[in-house]
N, C-alpha and C positions, 0 to 999 in steps of 0.2 A: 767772294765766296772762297774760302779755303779749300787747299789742296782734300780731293777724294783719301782718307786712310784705305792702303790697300792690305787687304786678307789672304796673303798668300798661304797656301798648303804646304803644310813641315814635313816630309819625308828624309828617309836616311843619308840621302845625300844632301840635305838642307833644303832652302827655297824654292818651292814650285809657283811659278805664278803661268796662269794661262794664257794664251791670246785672246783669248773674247770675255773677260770677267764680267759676273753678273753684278748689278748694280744693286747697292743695299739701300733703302730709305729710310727715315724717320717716321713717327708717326706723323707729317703732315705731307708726305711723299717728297720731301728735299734728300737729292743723294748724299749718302753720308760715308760710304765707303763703297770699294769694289773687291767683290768675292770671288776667288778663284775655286771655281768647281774641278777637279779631280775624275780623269777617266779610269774606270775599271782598272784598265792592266796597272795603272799606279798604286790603287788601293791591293793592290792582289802582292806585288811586288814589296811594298811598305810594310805590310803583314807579312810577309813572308822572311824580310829582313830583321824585324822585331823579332820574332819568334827563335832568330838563330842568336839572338844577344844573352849572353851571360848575364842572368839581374844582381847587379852592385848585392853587397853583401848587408844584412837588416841595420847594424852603425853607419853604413855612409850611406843608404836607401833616407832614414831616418837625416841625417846631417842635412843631405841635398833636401830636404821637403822642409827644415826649417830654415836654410839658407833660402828659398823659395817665397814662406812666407815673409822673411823679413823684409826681402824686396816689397810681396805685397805691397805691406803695413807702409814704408818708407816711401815708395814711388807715387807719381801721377800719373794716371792712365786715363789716355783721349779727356785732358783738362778738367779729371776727376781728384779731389784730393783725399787720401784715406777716409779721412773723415767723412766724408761724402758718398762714400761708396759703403762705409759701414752702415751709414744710416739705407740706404739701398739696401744694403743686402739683409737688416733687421727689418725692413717696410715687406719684403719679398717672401721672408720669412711668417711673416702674420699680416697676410695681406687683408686691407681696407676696402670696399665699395668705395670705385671716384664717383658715383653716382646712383640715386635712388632710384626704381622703375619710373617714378615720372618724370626721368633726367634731370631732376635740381638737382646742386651741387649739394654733397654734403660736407656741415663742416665740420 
């Protein structure tokens, strides 16, 4: 089994990971990652720190969201390859029936 991906919480001062993370499954209940849940006073603090940030000016707001997607397009994420996460995210987009009321598959 490979290592658990963990989900730590990005606040302003970078990485929060919890001590007790909640366990994420698969659809067939295999853990597949471990979720760190965020108490209150972090969400209040994290918002609160956002709120005092200056927003980048609309040319480097714009710069950084296509530097952003380039990585996308370019990267592999959790042993996805673009191509595979497109086709994902156009199936997501105009979602199919995996199956008819009298659960045959369809094909």
């Amino acid at each position: 089994m490979s290592a658990l991906v963990a989900l730590d919480a990005l606040g302003p001062s970078g990485e929060y990971r919890t001590r007790k993370p909640e366990l994420v499954t698969d659809t067939r209940g295999v853990p597949i990652a471990e979720l760190s849940l965020v108490p209150p006073l972090f969400v209040i603090r994290s918002v609160a720190a956002q709120r005092k940030v200056k927003p980048l000016p609309l040319d480097e707001r714009m710069a950084a969201l296509r530097r952003a997607d380039d990585n996308t397009v370019v990267m592999e994420v959790h042993g996805n390859e673009p191509r595979a996460r497109s086709a994902l995210r156009r199936s997501q987009e105009h979602p199919q029936p995996l199956a008819s009321a009298t659960r045959e598959p369809l094909v």
